[in-house]
TORRO-91407 format. One record per residue: residue in three letters; y, x, z of N, C-alpha, C in turn. Coordinates in steps of 0.001 Angstrom, whole numbers, padded with zeros to 6 digits, always signed. Example, Ala and Ser with C-alpha at 12.3 -4.5 7.8 and 13.67 -1.06 7.14 Angstrom:
! residues 2
ala-005690+013190+007800-004500+012300+007800-003300+013200+007800 ser-002250+012850+007080-001060+013670+007140+000030+012900+007870 
//
This chain:
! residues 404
unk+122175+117530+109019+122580+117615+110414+121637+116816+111282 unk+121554+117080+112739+120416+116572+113576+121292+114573+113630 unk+120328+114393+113801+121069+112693+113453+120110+112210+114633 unk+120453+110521+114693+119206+109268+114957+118642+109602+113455 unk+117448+108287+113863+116786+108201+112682+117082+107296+112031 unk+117063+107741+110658+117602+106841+109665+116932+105488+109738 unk+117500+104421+109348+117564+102865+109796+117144+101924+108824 unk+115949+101148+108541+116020+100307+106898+115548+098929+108120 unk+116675+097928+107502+115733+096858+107445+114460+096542+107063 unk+114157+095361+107004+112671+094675+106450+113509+093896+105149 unk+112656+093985+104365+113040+093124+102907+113619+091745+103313 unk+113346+091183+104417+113440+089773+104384+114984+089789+104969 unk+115452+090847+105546+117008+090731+106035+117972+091494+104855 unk+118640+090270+104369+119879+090614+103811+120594+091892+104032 unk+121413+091835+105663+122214+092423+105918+121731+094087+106408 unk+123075+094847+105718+122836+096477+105245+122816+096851+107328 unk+122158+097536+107505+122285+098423+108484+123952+098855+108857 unk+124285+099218+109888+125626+099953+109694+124954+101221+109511 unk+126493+102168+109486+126371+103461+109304+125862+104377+110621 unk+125189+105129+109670+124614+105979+111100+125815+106654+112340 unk+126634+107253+111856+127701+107907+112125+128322+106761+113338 unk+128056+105384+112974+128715+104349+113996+128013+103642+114357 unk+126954+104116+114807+126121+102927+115395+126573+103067+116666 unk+126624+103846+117696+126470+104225+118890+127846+104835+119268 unk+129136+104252+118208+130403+103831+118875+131028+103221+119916 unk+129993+102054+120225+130754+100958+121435+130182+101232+122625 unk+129134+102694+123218+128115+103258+123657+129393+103820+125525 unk+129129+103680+126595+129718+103867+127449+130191+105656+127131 unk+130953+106238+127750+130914+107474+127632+129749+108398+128364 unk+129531+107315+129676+127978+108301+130292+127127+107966+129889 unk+126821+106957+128957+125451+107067+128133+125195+108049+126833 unk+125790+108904+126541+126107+109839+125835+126187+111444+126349 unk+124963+112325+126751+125453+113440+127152+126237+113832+126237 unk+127243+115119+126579+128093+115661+125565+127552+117444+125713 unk+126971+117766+124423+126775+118815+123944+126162+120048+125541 unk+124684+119415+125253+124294+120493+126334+124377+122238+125699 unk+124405+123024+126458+124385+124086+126461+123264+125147+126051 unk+122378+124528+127449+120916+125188+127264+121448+127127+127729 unk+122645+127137+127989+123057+128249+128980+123091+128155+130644 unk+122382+128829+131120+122352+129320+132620+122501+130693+133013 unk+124361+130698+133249+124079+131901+134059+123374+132711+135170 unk+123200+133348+135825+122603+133988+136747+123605+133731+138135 unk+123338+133306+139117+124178+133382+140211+124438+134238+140714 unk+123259+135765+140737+124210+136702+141324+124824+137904+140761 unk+124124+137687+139441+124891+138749+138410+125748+138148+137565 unk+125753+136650+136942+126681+136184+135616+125900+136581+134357 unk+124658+136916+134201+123788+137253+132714+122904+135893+132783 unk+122988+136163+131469+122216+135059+130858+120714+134811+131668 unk+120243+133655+132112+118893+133411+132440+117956+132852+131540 unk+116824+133408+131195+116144+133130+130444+114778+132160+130953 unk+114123+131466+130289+113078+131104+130592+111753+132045+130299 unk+110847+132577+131497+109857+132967+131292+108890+132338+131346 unk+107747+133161+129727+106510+132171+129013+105636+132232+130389 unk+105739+134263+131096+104616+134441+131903+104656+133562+133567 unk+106050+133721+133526+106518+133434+135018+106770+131714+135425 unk+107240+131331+134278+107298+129395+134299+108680+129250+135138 unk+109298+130072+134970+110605+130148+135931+111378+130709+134971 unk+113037+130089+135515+113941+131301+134608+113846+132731+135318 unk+114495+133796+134555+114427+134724+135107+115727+135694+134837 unk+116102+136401+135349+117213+136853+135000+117213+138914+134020 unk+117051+138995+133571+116710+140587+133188+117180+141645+133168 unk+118634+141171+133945+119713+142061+134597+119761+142521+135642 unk+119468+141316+136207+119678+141327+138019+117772+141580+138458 unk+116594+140682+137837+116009+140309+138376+115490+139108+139307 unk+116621+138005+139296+116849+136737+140018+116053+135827+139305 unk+115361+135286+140133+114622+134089+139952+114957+132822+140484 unk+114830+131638+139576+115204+130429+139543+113968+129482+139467 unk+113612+128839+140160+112371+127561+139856+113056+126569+138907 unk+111895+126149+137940+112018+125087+136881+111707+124046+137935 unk+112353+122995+138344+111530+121907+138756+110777+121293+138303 unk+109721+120472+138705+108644+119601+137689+108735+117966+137600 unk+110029+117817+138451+110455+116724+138660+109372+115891+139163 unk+109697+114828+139644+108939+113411+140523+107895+112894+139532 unk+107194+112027+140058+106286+111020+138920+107002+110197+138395 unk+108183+109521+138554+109233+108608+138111+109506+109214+136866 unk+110007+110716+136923+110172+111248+135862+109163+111845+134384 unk+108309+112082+135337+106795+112205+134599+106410+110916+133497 unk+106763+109737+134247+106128+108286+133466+107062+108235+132541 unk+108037+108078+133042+109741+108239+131960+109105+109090+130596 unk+108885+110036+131034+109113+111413+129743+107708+111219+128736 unk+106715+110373+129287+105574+110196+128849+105295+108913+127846 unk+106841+108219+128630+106583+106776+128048+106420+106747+126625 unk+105625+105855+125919+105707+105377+124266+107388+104737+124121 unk+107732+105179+123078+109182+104137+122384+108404+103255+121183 unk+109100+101995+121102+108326+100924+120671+109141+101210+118715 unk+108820+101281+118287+109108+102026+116649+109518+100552+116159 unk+109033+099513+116090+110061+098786+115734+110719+098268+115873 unk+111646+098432+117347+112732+098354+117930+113507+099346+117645 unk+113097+100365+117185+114069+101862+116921+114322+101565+115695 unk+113754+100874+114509+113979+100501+113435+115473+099351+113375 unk+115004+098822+114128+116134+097574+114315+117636+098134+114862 unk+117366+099336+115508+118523+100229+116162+118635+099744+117903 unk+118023+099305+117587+117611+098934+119326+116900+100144+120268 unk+117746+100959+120742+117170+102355+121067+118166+102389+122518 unk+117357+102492+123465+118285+102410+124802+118979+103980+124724 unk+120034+103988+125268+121393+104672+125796+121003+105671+125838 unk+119856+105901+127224+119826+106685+127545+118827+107767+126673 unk+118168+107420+125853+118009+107733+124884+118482+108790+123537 unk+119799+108697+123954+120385+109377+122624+121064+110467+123602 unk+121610+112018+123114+122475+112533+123347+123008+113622+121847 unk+123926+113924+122612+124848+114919+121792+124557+116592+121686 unk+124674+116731+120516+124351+118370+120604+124930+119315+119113 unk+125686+119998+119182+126046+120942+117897+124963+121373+117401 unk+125255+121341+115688+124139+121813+115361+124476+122235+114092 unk+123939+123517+113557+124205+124577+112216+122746+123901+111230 unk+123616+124009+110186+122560+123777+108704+122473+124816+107832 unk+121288+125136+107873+121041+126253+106746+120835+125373+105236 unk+121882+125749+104242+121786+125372+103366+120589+126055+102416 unk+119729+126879+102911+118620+128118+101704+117389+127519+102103 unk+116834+126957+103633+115743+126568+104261+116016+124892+104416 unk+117001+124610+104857+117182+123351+105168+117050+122959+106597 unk+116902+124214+107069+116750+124313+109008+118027+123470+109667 unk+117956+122729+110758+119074+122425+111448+118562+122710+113157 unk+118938+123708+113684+119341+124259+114924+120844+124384+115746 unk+120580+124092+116761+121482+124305+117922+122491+125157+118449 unk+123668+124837+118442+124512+125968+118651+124747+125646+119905 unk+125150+126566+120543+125483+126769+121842+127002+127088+122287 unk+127496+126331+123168+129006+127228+123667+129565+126885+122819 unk+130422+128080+122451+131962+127703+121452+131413+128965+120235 unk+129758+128758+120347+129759+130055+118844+130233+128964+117399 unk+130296+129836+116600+130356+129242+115164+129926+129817+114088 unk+129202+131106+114291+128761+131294+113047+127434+132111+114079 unk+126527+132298+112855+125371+132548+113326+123875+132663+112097 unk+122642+133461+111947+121956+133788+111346+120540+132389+111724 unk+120827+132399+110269+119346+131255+110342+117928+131723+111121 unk+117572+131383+112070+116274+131826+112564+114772+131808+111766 unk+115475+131041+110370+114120+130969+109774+114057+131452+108699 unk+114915+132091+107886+114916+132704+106946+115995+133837+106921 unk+116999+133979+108121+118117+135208+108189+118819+135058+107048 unk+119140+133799+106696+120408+133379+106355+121560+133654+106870 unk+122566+133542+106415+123945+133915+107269+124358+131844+107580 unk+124855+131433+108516+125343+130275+108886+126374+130406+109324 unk+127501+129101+108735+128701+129121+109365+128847+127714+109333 unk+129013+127300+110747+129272+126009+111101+130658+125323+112128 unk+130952+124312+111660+132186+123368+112375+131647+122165+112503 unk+130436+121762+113000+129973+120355+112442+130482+119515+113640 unk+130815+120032+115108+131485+119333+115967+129406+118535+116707 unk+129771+117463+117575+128799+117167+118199+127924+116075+117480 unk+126559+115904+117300+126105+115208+116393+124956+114552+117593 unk+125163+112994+117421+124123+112062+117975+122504+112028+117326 unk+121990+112276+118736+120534+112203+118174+119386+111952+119083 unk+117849+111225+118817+117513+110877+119826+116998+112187+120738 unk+117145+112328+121508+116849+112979+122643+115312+113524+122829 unk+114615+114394+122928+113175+115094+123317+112878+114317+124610 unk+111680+113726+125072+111660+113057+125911+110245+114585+126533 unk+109611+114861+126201+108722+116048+126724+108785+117396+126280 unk+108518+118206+126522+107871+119414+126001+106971+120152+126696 unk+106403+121096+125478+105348+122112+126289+105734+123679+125986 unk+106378+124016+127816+106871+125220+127535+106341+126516+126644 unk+107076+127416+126643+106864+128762+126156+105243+129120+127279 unk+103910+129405+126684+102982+130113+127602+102454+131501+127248 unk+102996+132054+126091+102843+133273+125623+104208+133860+125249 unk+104392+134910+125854+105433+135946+125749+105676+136570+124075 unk+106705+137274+124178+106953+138036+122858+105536+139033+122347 unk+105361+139706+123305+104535+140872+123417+103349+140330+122947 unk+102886+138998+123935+101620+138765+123105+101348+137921+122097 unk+102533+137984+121583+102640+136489+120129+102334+137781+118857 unk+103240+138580+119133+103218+139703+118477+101838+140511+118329 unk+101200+140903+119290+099632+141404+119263+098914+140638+118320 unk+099132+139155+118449+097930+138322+117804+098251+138010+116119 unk+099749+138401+115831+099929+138148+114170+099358+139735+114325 unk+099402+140905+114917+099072+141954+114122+097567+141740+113933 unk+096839+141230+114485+095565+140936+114697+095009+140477+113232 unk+095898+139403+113385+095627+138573+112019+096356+139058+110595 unk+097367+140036+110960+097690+140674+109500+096661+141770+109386 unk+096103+142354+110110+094629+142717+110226+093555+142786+109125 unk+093235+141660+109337+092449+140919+108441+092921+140358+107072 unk+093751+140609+106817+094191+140038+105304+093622+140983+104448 unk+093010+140631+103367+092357+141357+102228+093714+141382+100968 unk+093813+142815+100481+094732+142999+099714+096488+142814+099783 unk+096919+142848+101576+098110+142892+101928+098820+144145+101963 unk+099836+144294+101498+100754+145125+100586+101218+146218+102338 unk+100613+147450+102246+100859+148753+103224+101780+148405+104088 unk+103517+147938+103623+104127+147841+104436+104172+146622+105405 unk+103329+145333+105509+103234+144081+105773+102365+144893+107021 unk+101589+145663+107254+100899+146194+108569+101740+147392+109134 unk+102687+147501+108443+103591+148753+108627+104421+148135+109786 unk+104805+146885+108962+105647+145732+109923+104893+145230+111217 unk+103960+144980+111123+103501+144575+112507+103180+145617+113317 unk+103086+146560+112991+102895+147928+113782+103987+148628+114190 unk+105281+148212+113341+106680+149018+114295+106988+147754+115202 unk+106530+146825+115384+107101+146027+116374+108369+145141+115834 unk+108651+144592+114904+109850+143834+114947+109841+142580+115508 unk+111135+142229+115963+111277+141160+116743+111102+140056+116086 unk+110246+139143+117426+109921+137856+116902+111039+136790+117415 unk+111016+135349+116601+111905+134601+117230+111241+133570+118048 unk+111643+133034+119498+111178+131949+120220+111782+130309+119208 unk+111364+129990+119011+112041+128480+118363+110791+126988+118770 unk+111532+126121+119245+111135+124810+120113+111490+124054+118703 unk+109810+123481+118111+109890+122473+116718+109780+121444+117183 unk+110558+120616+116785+110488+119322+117033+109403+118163+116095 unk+108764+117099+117269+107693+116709+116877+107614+115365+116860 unk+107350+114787+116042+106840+112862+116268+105750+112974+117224 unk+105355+112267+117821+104152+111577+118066+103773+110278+117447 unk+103021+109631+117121+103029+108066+116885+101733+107712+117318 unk+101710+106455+118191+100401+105832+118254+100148+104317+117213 unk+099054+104125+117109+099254+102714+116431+097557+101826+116422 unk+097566+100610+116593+096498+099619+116128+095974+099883+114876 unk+094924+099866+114308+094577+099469+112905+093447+098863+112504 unk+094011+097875+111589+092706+096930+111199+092522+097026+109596 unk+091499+097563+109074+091556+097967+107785+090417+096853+107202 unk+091101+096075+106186+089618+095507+105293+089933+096466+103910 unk+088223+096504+103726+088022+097434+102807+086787+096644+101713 unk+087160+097482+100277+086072+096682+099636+085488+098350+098831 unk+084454+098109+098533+083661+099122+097892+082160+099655+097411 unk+081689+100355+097610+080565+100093+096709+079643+101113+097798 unk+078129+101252+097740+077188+101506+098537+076058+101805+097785 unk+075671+103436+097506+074576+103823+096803+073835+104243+097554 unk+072296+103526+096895+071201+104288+097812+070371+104720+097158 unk+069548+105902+097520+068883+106939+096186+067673+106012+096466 unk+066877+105740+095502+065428+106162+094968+064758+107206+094324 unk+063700+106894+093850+062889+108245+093454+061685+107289+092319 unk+062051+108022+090855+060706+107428+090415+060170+108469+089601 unk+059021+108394+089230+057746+109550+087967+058183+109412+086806 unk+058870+110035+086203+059044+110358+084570+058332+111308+084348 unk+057381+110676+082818+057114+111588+081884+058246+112535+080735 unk+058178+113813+081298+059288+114792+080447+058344+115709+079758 unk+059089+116877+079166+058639+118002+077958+059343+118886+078704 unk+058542+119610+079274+059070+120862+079839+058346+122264+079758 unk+059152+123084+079086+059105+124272+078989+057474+123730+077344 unk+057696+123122+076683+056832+122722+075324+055691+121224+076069 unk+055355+121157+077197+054785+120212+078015+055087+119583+078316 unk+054187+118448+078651+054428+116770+078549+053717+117234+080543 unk+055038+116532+081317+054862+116806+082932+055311+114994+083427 unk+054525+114781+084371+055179+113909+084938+056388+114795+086310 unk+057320+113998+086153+058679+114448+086949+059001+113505+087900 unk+059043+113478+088948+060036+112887+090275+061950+113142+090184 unk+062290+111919+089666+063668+111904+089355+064356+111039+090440 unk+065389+111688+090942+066131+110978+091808+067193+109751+090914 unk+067637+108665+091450+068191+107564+091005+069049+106925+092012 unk+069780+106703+091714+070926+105501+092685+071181+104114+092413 unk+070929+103554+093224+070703+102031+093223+072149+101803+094076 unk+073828+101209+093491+074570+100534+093275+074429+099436+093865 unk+075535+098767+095242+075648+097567+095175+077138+097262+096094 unk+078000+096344+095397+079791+096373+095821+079363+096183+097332 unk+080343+096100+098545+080256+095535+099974+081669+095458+099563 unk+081583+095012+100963+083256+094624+101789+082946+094487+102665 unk+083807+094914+104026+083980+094915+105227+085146+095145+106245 unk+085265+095609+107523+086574+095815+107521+086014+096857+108906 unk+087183+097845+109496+086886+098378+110508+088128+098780+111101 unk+088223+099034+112451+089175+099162+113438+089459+100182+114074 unk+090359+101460+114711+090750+101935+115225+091668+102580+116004 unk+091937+102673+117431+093240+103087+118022+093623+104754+117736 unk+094890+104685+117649+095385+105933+116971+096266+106236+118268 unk+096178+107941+118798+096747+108457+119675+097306+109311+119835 unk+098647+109617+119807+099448+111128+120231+099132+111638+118109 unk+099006+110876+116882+099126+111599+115543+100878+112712+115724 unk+100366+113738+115859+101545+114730+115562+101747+114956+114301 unk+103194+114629+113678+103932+115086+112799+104991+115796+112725 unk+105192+116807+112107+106119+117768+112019+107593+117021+111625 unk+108763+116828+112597+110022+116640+112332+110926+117415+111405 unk+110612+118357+110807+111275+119500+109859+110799+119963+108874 unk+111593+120443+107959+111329+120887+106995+111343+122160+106816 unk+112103+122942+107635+112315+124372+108034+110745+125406+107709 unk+109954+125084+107627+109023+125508+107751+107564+124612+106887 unk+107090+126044+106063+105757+125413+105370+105079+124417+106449 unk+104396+122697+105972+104123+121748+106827+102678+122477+106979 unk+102073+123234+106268+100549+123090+106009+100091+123910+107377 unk+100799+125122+107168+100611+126147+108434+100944+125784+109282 unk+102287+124725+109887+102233+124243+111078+101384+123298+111493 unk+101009+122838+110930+099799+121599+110880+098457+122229+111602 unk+098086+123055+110949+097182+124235+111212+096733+124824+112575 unk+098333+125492+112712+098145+125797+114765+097473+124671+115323 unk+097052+123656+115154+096292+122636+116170+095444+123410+116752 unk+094702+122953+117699+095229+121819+118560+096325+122516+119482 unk+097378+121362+120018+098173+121664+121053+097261+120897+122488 unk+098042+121506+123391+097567+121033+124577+098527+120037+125211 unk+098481+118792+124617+099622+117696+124725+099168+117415+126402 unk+098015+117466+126660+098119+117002+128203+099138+117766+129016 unk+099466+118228+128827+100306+119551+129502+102039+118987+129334 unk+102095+118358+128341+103522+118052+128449+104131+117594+129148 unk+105115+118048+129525+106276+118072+131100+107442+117544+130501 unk+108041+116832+131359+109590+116113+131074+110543+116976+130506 unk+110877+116506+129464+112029+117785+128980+113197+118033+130152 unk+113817+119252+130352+114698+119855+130830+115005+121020+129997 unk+116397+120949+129665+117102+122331+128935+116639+123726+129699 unk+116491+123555+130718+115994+125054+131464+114901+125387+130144 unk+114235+124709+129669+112448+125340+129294+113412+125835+127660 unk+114724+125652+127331+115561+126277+126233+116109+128121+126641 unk+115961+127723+127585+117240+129093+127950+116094+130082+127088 unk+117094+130911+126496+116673+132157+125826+115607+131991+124454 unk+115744+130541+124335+114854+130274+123001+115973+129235+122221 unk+115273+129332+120677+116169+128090+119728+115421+126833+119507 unk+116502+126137+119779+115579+124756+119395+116263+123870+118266 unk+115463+123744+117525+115559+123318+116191+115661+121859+116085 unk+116411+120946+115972+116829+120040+115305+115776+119189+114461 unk+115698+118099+114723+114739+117154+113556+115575+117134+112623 unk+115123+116929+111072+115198+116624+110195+114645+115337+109273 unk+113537+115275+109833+112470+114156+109280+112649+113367+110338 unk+113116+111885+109842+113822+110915+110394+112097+109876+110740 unk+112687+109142+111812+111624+108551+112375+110475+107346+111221 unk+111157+106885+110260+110453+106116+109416+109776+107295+108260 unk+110129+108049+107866+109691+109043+107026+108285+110269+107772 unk+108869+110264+108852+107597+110793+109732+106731+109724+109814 unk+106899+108480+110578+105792+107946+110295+104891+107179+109071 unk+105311+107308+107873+104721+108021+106388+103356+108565+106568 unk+104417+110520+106963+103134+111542+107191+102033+110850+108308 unk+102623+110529+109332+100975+109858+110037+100248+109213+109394 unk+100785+107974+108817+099782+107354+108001+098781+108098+107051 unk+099123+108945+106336+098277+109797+105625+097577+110112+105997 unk+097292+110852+107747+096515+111269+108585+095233+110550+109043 unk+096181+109405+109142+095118+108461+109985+094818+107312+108472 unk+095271+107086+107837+094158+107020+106421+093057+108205+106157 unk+093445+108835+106410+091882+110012+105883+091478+110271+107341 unk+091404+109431+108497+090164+109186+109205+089831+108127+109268 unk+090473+107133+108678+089793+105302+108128+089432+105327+106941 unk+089561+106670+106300+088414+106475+105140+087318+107044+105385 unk+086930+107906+106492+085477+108070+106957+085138+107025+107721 unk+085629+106689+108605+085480+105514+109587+084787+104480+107975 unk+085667+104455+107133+085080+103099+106005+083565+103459+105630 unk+083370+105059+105223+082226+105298+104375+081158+105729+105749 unk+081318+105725+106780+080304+105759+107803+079958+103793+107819 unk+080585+103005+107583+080739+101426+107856+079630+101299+106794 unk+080316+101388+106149+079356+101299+104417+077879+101730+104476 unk+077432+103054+105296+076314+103699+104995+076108+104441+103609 unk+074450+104074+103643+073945+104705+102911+074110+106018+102053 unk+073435+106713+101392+073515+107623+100821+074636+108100+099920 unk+075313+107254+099211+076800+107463+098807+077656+106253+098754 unk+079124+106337+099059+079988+105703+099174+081314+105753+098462 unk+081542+104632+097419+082829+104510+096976+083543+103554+097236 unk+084780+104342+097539+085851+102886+098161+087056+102490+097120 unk+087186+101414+096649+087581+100857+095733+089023+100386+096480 unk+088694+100026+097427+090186+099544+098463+090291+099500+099867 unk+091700+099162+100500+091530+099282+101459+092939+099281+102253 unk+093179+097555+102422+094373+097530+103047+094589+097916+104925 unk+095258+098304+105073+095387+098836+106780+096794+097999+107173 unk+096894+097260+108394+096991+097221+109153+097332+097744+110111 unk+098959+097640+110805+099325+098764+112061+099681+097658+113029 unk+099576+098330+113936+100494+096902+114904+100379+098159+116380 unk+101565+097020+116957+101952+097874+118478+101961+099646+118369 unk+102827+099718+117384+102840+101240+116753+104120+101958+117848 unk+104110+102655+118455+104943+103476+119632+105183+104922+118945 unk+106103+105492+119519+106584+106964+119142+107249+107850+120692 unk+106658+109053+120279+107650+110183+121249+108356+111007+120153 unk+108981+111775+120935+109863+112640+120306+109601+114163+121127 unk+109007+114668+120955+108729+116100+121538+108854+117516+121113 unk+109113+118700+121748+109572+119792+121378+107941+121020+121761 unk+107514+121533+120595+106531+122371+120942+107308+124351+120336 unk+106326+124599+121259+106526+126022+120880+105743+127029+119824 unk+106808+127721+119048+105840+128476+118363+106974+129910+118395 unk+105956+131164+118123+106989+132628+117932+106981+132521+116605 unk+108150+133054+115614+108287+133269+114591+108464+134628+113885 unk+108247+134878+112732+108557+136480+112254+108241+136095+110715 unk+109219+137371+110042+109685+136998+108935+109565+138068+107945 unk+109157+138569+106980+109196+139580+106437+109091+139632+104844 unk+109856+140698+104549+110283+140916+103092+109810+141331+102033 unk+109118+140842+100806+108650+141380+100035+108574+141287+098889 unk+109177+142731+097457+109994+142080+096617+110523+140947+096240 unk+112090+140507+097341+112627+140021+097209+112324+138550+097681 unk+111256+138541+098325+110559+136580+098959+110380+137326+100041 unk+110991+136087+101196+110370+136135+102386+108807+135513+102767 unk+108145+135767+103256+107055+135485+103646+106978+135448+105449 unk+106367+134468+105975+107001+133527+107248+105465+133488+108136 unk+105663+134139+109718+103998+133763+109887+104729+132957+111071 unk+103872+132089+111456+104391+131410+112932+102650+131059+113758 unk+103281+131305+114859+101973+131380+115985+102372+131118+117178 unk+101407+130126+117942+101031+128976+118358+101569+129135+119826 unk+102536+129020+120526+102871+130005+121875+102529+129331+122984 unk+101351+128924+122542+100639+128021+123883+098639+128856+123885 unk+098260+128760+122460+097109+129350+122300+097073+130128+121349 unk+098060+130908+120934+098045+132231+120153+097573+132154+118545 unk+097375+130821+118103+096779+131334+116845+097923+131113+115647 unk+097186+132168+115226+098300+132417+113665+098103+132074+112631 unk+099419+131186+112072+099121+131100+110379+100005+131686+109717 unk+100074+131320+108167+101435+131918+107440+101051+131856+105896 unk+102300+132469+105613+102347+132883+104037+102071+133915+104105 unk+101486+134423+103211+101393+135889+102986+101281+136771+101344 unk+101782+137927+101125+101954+138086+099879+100185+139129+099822 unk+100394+139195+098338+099317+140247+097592+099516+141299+096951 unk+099050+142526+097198+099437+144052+096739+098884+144155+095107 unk+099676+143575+094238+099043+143829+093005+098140+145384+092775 unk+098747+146308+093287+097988+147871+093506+096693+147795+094054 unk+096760+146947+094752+095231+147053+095335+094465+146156+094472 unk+095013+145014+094812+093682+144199+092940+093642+144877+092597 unk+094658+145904+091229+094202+145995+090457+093119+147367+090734 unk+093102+148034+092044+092259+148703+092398+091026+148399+092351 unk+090853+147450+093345+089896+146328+093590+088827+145954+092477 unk+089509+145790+090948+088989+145087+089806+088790+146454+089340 unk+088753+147579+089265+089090+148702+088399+087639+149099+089349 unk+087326+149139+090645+086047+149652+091615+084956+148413+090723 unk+085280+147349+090979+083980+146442+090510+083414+146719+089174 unk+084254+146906+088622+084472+147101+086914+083171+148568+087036 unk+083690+149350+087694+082985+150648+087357+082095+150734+088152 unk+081474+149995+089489+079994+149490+090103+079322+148941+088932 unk+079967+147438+088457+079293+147169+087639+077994+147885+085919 unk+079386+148616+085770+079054+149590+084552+077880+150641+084931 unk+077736+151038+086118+076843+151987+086988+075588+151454+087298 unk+076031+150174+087489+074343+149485+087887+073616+149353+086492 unk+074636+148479+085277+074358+148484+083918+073235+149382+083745 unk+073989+150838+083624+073503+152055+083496+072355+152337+083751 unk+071854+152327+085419+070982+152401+085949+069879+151663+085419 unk+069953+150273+085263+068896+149801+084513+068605+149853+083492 unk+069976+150510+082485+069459+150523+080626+068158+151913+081203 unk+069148+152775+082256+067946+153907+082496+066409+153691+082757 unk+066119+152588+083744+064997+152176+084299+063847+151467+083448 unk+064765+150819+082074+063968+149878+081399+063626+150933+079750 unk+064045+152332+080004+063411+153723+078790+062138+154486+079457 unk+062665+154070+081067+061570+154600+081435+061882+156080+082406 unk+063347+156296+082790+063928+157043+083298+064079+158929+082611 unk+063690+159535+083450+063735+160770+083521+062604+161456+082987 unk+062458+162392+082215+060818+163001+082596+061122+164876+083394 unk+060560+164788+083584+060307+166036+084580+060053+167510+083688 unk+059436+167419+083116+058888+168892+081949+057768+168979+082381 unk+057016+169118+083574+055906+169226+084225+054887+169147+083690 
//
């Protein structure tokens, strides 16, 4: 279920955390929204208003009525932009306004947790078309402080996976069959870490630099002098520094991490103060990956750019790093909602999942393989091969003769 983020002391404090479920018991009642909606009717028809990717406005598709998104003040701008200080959120020290309330369905097959709306209760997983049935009532959690709306429509999220199912070598007839009848894609708002952080890394390791010297060898029955390359070995230690900015990590599990990872870059300058308007007519998905466990995955990130940062320090011609403690400090977090279209498709019996980028269109995914065509594939090479064979057992008898 969408939660806060899970809570650990530091080794040096005894005392257990309370329970998540009660932290934010003794909490005023207006510091607590209660279960937004993310529904806007239409004022002059009563239909649902949607947010448009093309228009940046809701829009209505009944009536035709248009609604402005506001962009709110700079007050609100700095607000929605601000860093949260991560180890104060650790401690549970997370201001009020901070947290709100929102229903939310668990797919027990994906592990997705999304948003229910209104008084529904049952409902189809958006990420795998699961069937969901939920009573979970309102669940505390920290709040999206930005997002970056929907900027590509259905129509053209859809053009650009057919594009790219396109190009797949050995994808099974009906997988282009599918992108060519048009099935519907889903809008879904993933929820995102940000983390910034200090780092001071000492490192110890080693620093090879080639030489070159004349060996006498036996080559090919001959005695040759040879130019042999050599590496000349010697340990260092040092240390090096860098500020870390806006590392995006994926809050969910709902979805392969590798391919979402992938859509980079986003256009984080662009991010606008969250408002539920930029929801209407899309799903927004629930974190899962709790704020200490996300920032984990950053570290990984930003270790494998302080281990180039180390072996650029080091120099020379090759570099091994033996160690290398890091250092975080004044480490901050957002909590943000990005967009991607989703689509899903079936093949003996596995779904296979593409998602693309609804800000700059690009597509990744799973994708399956037409055993029919390999084995096509291997059955053509097989018999090129045997043909060329041919050709040369022919060329090396001496070919054809003529009678002439």
């Amino acid at each position: 279920m969408s939660r806060i983020p899970k809570i650990s002391r530091s080794e040096e404090s005894a005392d257990p955390p309370p329970p998540v479920d009660t932290i934010f018991e003794d909490l005023p009642p207006e510091a607590v929204e209660v279960a937004e909606k993310h529904r806007f009717p239409c004022p002059a028809c009563g239909a649902d208003l949607r947010f448009s990717a093309d228009r940046g406005d809701l829009v209505c598709d009944h009536c035709g009525h248009v609604e402005h998104v506001s962009a709110g003040g700079r007050a609100e701008w700095d607000e929605a932009l601000q860093e949260l200080d991560y180890e104060r959120a650790l401690r549970l020290d997370i201001p009020a306004s901070e947290i709100v309330t929102a229903r939310t369905a668990h797919c027990d097959s994906c592990g997705a947790n999304f948003e229910m709306s209104g008084s529904e209760q049952a409902k189809e997983c958006p990420f795998c078309a699961s069937p969901v049935v939920t009573d979970t009532g309102p669940q505390r959690h920290l709040k999206p402080t930005a997002v970056l709306p929907f900027a590509l429509d259905e129509e053209t999220a859809r053009k650009a996976m057919s594009r790219w199912l396109g190009r797949l070598w050995f994808a099974p007839n009906g997988l282009k069959q599918y992108a060519r009848k048009g099935r519907k894609m889903k809008g879904i708002y993933v929820p995102f870490w940000t983390y910034d952080s200090r780092t001071r890394t000492e490192y110890a390791g080693r620093r090879g630099d080639d030489y070159y010297v004349t060996e006498t060898r036996v080559v090919n029955g001959e005695r040759r002098n040879v130019r042999v390359r050599k590496t000349r070995w010697r340990s260092v230690r040092g240390r090096v520094a860098r500020d870390f900015d806006d590392v995006l990590v994926l809050a969910a599990d709902s979805l392969p991490r590798t391919y979402v990872d992938e859509l980079n870059p986003w256009d984080l300058a662009k991010l606008v103060p969250f408002r539920p308007q930029y929801l209407a007519g899309y799903i927004a998905e629930a974190y899962t990956v709790d704020l200490e466990p996300g920032f984990a995955y950053a570290r990984q990130k930003m270790d494998a750019v302080i281990a180039t940062d180390i072996r650029r320090d080091i120099g020379g011609d090759h570099q091994q790093i033996t160690q290398a403690d890091t250092r975080h400090s004044g480490v901050t977090f957002k909590h943000i909602l990005l967009p991607i279209w989703l689509a899903a498709y079936k093949f003996r019996g596995k779904t296979y999942r593409f998602v693309v980028n609804a800000r700059s269109g690009e597509v990744k995914g799973e994708r399956p393989y037409s055993a029919f065509k390999i084995a096509l594939a291997v059955i053509a090479a097989l018999l090129a091969a045997a043909a060329i064979a041919y050709l040369n057992e022919v060329g090396a008898s001496g070919g054809y003769t003529s009678g002439f």
